[in-house]
BAFI-3210 file (N, C-alpha, C; in Angstrom, 3 decimals, decimal comma, padded with zeros to 6 digits):
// residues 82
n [1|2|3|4|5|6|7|8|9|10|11|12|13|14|15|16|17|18|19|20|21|22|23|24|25|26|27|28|29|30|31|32|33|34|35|36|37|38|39|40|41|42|43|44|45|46|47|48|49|50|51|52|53|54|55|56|57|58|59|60|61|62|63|64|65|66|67|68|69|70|71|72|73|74|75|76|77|78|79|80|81|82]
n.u [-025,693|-027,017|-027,214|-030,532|-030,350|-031,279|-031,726|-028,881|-028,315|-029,816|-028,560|-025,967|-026,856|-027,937|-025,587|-024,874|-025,338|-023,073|-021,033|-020,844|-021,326|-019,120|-016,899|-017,578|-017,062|-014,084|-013,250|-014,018|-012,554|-010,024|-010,077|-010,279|-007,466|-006,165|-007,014|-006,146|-003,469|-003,100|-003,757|-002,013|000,395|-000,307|-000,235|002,545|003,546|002,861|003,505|006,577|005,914|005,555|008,223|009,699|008,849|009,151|011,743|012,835|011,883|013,810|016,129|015,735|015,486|017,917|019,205|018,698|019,407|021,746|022,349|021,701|023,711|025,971|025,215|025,479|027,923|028,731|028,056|029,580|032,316|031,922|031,277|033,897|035,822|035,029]
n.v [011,029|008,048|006,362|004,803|001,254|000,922|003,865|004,067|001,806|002,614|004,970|004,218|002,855|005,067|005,927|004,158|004,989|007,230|006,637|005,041|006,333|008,044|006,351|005,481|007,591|008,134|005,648|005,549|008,052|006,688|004,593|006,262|007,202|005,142|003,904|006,107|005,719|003,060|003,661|005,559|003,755|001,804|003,085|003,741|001,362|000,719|002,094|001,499|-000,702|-000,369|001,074|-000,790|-002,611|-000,731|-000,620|-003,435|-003,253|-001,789|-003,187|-005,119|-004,119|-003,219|-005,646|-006,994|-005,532|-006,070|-008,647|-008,055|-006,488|-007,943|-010,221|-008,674|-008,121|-010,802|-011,437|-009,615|-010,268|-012,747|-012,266|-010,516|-012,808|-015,136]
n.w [052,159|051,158|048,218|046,610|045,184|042,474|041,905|041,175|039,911|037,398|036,962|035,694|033,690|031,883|031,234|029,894|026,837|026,288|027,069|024,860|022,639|022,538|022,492|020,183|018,196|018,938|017,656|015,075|014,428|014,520|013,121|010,245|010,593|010,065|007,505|005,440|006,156|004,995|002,576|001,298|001,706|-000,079|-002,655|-002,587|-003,478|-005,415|-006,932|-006,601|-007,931|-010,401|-011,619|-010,912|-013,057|-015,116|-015,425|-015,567|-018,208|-019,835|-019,206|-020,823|-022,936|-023,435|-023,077|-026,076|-027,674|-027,689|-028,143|-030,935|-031,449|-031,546|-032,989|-035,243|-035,590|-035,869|-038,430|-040,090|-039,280|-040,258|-042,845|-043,671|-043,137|-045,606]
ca.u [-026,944|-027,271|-028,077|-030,912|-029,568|-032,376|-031,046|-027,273|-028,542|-030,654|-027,915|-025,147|-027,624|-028,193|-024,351|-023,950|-025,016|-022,772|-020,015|-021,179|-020,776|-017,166|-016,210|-017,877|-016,089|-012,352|-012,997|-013,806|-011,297|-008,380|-010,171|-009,923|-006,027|-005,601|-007,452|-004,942|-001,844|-003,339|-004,009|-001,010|001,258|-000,518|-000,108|003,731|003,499|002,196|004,917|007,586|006,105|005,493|008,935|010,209|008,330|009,948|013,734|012,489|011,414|014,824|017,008|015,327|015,596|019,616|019,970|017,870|019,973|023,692|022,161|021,754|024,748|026,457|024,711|026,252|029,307|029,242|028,152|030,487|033,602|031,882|031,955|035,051|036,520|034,719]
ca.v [010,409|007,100|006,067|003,177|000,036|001,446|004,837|003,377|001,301|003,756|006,149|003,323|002,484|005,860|006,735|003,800|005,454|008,436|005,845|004,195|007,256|008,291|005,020|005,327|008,460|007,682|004,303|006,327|008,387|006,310|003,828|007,294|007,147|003,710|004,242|007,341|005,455|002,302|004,242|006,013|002,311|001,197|003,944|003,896|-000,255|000,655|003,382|000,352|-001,802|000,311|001,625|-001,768|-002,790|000,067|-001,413|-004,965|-003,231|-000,844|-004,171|-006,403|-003,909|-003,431|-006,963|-007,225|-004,286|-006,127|-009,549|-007,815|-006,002|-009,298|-011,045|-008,133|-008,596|-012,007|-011,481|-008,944|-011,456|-014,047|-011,791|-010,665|-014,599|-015,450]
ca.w [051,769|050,803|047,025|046,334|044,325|041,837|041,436|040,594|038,301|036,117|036,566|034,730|032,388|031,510|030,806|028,704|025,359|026,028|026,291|023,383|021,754|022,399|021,800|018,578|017,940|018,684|016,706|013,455|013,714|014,598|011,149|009,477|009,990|009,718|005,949|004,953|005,752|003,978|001,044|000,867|001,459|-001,203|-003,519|-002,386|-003,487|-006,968|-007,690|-006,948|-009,095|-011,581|-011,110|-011,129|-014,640|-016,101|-015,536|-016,539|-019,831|-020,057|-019,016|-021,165|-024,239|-023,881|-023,813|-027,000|-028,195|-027,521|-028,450|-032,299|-031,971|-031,466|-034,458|-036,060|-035,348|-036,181|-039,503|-040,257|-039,188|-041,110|-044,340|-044,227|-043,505|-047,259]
c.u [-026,617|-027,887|-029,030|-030,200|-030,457|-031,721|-029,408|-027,661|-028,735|-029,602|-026,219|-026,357|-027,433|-026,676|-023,895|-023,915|-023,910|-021,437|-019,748|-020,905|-019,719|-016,698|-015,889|-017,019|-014,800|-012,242|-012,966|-012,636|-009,443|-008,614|-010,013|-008,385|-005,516|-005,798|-006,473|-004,001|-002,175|-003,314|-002,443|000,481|000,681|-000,301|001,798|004,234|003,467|003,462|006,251|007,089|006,322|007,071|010,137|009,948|009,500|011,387|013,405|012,920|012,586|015,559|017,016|015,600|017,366|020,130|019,352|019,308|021,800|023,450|022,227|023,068|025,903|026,183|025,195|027,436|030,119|029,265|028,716|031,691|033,131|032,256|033,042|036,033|036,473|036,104]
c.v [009,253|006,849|004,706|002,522|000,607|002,534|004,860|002,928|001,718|005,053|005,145|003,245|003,853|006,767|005,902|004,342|006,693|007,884|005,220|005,116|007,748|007,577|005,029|006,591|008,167|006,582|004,731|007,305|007,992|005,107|004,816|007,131|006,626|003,428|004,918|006,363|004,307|002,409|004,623|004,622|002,023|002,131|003,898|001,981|-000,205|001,380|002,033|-000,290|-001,361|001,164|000,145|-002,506|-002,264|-000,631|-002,680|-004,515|-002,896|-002,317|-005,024|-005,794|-003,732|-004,394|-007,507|-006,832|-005,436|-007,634|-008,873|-007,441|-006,797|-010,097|-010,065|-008,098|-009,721|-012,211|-011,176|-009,913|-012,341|-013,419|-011,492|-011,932|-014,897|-014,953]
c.w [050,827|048,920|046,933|045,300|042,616|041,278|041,023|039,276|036,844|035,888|035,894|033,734|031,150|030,845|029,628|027,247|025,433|026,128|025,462|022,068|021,726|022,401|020,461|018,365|017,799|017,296|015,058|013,330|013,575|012,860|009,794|009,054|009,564|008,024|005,176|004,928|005,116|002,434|000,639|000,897|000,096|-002,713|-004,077|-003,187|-005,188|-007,760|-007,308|-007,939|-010,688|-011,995|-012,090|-012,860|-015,524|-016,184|-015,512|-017,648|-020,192|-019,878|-020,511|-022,738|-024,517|-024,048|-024,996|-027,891|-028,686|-028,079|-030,148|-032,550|-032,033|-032,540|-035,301|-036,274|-035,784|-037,859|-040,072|-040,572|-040,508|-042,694|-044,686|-043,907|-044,931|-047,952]
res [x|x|x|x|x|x|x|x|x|x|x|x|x|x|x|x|x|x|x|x|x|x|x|x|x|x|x|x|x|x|x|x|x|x|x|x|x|x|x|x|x|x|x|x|x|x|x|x|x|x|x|x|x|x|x|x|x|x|x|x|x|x|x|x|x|x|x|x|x|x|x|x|x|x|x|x|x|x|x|x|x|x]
***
């Protein structure tokens, strides 16, 4: 049996919301995952920098550290030269 052009039609029409809806489905949950591992890169981004800071600060204070202990040194020499 034959379908009319009529009854095709109305029966596509009639499926598109139910593809509209498992579309919509997958799409949230694959933006669900795509969110998680965003979050967690960025979390992983923060702990380097923050990471990184720290041994700036630690670098930056031993050469503070060897820069005095050097001006000590020098003074030292210089006093006992006098």
């Amino acid at each position: 049996m034959a379908y009319s052009q009529a009854l095709v039609l109305a029966g596509g029409i009639a499926h598109v919301p139910i593809l509209i809806t498992a579309l919509k489905f997958a799409d949230n949950k694959t933006l669900k995952l795509n969110h998680q591992s965003k979050a967690a890169a960025l979390a992983l981004e923060k702990e380097k920098a923050a990471a990184a800071a720290a041994a700036a600060a630690a670098s930056a204070a031993e050469q503070e550290a060897a820069r005095q202990k050097a001006q000590q040194a020098a003074a030292e020499s210089a006093s006992e030269s006098d």
